[in-house]
C-alpha positions in Angstrom: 25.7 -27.5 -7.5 23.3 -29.1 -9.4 20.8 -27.5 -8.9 21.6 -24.0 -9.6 24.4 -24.9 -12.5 23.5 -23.1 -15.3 24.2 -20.0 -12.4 27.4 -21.0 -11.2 28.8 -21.5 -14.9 28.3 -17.5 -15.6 31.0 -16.1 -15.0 29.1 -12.9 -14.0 27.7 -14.8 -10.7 29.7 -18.4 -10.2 29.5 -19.7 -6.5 29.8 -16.1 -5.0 26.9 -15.2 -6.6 24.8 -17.6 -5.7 26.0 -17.8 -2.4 24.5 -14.0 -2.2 21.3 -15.6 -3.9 21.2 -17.8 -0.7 21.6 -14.9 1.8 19.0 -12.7 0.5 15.5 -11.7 2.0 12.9 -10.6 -0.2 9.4 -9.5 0.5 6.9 -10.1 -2.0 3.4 -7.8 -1.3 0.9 -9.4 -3.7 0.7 -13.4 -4.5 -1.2 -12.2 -8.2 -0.7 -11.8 -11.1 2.8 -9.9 -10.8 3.5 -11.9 -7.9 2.6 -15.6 -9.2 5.9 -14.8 -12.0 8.4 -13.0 -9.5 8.3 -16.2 -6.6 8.4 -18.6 -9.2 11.6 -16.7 -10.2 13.4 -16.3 -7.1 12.4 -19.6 -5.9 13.9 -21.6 -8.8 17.2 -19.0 -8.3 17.7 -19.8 -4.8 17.0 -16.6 -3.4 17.4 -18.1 0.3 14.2 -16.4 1.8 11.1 -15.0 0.4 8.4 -13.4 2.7 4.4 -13.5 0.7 1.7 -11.4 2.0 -1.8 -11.7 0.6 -5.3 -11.4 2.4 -7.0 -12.6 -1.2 -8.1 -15.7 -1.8 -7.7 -17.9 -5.1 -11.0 -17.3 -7.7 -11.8 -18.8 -10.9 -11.1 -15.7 -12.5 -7.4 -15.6 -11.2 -6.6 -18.9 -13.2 -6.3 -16.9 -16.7 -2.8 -15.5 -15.5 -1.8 -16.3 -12.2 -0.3 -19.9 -13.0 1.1 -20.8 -9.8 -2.1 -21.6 -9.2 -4.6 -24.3 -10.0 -8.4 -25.2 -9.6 -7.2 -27.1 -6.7 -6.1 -24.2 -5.0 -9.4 -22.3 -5.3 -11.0 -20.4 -1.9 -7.3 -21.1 -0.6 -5.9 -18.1 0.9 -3.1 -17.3 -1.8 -0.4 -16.0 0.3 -0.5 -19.9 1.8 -1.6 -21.1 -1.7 1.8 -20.2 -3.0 3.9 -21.3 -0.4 2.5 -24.9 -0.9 3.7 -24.7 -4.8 6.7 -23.0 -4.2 8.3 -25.5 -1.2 7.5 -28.1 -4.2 9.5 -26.2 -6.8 12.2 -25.6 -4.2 12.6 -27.0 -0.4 15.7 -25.9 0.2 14.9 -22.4 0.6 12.8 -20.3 3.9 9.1 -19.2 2.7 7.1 -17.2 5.4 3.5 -16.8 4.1 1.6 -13.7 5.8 -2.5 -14.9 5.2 -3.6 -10.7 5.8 -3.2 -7.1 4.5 -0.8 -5.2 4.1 -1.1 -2.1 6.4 0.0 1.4 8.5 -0.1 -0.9 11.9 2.3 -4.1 10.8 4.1 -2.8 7.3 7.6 -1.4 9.4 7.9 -4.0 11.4 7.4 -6.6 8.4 9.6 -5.0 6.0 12.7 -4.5 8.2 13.3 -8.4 8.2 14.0 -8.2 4.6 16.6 -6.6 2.2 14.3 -6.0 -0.7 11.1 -5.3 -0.7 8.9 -6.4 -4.3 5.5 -4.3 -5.0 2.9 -6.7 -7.0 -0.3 -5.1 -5.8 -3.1 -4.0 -8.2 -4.5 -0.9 -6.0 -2.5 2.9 -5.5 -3.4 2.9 -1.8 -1.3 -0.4 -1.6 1.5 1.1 -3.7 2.2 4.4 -1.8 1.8 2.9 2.0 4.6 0.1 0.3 6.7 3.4 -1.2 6.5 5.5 2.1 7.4 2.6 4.4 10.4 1.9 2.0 11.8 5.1 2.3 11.3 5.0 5.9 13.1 1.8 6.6 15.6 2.6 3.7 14.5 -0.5 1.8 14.9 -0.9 -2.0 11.8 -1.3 -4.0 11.2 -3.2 -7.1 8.1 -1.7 -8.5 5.4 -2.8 -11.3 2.1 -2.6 -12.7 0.2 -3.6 -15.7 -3.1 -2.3 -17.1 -4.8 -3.8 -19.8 -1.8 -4.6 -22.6 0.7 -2.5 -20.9 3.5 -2.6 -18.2 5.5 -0.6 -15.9 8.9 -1.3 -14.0 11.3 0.6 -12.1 13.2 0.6 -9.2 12.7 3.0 -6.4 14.8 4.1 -3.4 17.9 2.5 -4.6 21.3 3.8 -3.5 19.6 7.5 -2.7 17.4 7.2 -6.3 14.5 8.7 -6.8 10.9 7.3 -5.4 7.7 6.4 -6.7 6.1 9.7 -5.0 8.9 11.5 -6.9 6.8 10.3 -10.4 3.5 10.1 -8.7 3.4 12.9 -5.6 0.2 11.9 -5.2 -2.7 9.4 -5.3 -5.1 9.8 -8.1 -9.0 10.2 -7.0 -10.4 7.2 -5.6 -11.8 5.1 -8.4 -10.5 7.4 -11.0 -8.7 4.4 -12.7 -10.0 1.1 -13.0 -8.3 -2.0 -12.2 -7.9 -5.3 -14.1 -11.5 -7.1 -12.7 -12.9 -3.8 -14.1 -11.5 -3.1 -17.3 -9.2 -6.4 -18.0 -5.7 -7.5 -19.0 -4.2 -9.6 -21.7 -3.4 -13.2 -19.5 0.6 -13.2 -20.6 1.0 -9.1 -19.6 1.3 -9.7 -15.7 4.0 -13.0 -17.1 6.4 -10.5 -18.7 6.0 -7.6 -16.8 6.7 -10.1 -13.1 9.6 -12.0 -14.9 11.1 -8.0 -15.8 10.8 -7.4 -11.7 12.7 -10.9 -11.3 15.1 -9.5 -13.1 15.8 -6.8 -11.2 15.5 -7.9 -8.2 18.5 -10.6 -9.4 20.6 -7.9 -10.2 20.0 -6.0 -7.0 21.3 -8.7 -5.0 24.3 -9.8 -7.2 25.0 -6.3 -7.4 25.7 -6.7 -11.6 24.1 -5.0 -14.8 22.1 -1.7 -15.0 19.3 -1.3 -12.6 16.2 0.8 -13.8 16.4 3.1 -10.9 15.9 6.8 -12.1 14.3 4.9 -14.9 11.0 4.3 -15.7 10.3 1.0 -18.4 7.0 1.6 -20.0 5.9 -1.8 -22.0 3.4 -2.4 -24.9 2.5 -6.3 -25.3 -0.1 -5.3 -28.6 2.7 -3.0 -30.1 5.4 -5.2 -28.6 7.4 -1.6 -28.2 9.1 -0.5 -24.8 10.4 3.2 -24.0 12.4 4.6 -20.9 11.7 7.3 -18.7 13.8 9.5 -16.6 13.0 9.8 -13.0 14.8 12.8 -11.0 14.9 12.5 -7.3 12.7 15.0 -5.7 14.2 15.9 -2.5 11.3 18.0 -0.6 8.7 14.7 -1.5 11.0 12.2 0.4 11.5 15.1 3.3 7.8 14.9 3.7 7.2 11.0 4.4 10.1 11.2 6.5 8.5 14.1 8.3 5.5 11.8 8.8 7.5 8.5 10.2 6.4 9.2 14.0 2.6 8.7 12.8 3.5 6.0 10.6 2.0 2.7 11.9 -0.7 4.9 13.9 -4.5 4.9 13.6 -4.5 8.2 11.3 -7.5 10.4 10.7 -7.5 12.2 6.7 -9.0 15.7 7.4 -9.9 18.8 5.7 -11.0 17.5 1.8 -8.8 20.8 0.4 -5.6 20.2 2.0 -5.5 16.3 2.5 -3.6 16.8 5.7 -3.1 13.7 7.9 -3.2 13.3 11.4 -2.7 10.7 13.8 -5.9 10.3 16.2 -3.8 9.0 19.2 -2.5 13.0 18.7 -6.3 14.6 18.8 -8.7 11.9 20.3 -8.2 13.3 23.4 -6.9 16.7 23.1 -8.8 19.1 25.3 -8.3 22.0 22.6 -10.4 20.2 20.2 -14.3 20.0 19.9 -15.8 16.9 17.9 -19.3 17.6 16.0 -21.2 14.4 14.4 -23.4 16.0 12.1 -25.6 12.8 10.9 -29.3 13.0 11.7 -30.0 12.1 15.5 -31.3 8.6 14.6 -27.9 7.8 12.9 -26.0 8.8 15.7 -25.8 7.0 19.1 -24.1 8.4 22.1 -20.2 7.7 22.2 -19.5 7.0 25.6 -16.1 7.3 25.6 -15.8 10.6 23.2 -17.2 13.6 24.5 -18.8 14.3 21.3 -21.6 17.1 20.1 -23.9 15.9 17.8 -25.5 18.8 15.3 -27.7 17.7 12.5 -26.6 19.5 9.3 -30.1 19.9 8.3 -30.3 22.6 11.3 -26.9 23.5 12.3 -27.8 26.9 11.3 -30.0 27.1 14.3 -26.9 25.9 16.2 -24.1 27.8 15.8 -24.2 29.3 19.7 -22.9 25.5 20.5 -19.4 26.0 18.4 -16.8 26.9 20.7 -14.6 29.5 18.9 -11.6 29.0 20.9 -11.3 25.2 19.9 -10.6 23.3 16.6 -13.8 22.0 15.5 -13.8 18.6 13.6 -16.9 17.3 12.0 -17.4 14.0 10.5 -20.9 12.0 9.1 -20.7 8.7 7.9 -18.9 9.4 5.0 -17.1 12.7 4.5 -19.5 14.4 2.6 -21.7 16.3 4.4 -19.1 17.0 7.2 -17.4 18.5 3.8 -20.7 20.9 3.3 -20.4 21.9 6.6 -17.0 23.2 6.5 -18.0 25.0 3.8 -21.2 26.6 5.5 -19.1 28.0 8.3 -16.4 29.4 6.6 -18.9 31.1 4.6 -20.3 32.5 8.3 -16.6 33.6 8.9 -16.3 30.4 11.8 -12.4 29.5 11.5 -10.7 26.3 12.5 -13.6 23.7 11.1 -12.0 20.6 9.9 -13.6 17.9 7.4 -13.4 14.4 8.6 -13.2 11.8 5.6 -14.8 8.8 6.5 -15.0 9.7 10.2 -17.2 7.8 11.9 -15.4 4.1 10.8 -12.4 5.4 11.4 -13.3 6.7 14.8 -15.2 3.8 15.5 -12.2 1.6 14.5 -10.0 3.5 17.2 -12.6 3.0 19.8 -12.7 -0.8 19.4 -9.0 -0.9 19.4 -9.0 1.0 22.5 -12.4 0.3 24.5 -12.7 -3.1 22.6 -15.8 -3.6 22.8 -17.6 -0.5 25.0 -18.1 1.5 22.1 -21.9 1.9 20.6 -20.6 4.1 17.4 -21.9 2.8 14.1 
């Protein structure tokens, strides 16, 4: 009672409120600069538990806005790093720290143990695996991002509200915008913009105020101005993650740069119908014992067309996804059909071998 007075004497949450503050589970993805504001927050509220994952670990260069954190904690994993301040700040309350990344393989599992689920990340990869797996396990998302003296909050996937694919359909090219360690941020930005998603995520459980969902609250720190957008639900964008749930959490292969399609490699790896070409140089290349693969040098694949079989789908990959791009190109242009582009192939395929073959495999 003490504790949590100045709580219980608003009449707009009193002991019921904070009652629901002490049966709430909220995941926080990100222990940075958005994330160092929003656990301090919940913590001091009581929210009852609070799941942190983080793979980074504490830097120098952290210190001039994540202040959870001090030089003692530096090199400590922050996900851990934060737990240790927090159970200080508040012991009365369950914090799980997860010490690794986010990903396709554990994101499902991790946020059906909570209610809400808090995006503090810095990277759009990060953001749309954390949007997808929300619509899929019907999980509320509190959403922001800052970039240089500006903010952004919103609310996504709240009571059949729109999503953040519904704004953003889809990622922007890789490295197309910088992040913070690239271009910089004012120190107090991530502070106001964290303490907004606080807010939120306060009302969301105690079920009071206006949530921003359908809305979009832009922030300027230099202009010290704010403006809301509207967000419209866009019915066909959530269809398609849904669509894509039985490969979600799989090993999944991006092919063919002109249509981004995604498919699972479980689905192809050993599909009879499909022929694999490595087109790397023969001294990049070592045999794959465990893939029946074909390896054609781009340099001459010209000379070694005759080895294409026309009744299969053909998927090429390099080390990267660039040449197998040219390829594709090449053989369309010589009226070859079903060729497939491979982005980043040879890791990924590599990274499904070990998982299955642990450590048999000779790809590089």
């Amino acid at each position: 009672m003490s504790r949590y007075n100045r709580h219980i004497i608003l009449s707009e949450i009193g002991p019921e409120g904070q009652d629901k503050l002490s049966k709430a589970k909220v995941l926080v993805i990100g222990a940075g600069g958005l994330g160092c504001p929003i656990l301090q927050y919940l913590t001091a509220a009581g929210v009852g538990t609070i799941g942190i994952i983080d793979f980074d670990k504490v830097e120098l260069s952290n210190l001039q806005r994540q202040v959870l954190f001090g030089t003692s904690s530096l090199g400590e994993n922050k996900a851990i790093a934060a737990k240790n301040r927090l159970e200080d700040l508040n012991s009365d309350i369950e914090i799980e720290a997860y010490p690794e990344a986010l990903t396709y393989q554990n994101a499902l599992e991790l946020f059906n143990q909570y209610d809400i689920i808090v995006d503090g990340s810095d990277n759009f990869e990060t953001r749309y695996l954390v949007n997808d797996a929300c619509i899929i396990t019907k999980k509320p998302l509190v959403f922001g991002a800052i970039y240089k003296f500006e903010g952004q909050v919103s609310v996504f996937n709240y009571n059949n509200g729109p999503s953040y694919r519904c704004l953003f359909p889809k990622p922007p090219k890789k490295d197309a915008v910088p992040n913070c360690s690239e271009i910089g941020v004012l120190g107090v930005l991530p502070g106001i913009i964290g303490s907004m998603q606080a807010n939120e995520i306060i009302k969301l459980i105690l079920g009071i105020g206006d949530v921003l969902s359908g809305k979009f609250l832009c922030y300027n720190a230099l202009l010290n101005q704010t403006s809301t957008l509207k967000i419209n639900r866009n019915d066909a964008v959530i269809s398609e993650v849904l669509n894509r749930q039985s490969t979600f959490g799989k090993r999944t292969l991006k092919i063919n740069c002109e249509t981004n399609d995604i498919v699972s490699i479980q689905d192809i790896i050993n599909n009879e119908n499909i022929q694999f070409i490595d087109i790397r140089e023969t001294h990049e290349a070592p045999k794959v014992d465990e893939l029946s693969v074909k390896n054609i040098p781009l340099s001459s694949i010209q000379n070694h067309l005759e080895q294409l079989n026309n009744d299969k789908a053909k998927y090429f990959f390099c080390q990267s996804g660039t040449r197998s791009k040219r390829a594709v190109v090449y053989l369309k242009e010589q009226g070859i059909i079903n060729c497939y582009s491979i982005e980043e192939g040879a890791l990924e395929i590599k990274n499904y071998l070990k998982e299955q073959f642990k450590e048999k495999t000779n790809v590089r």
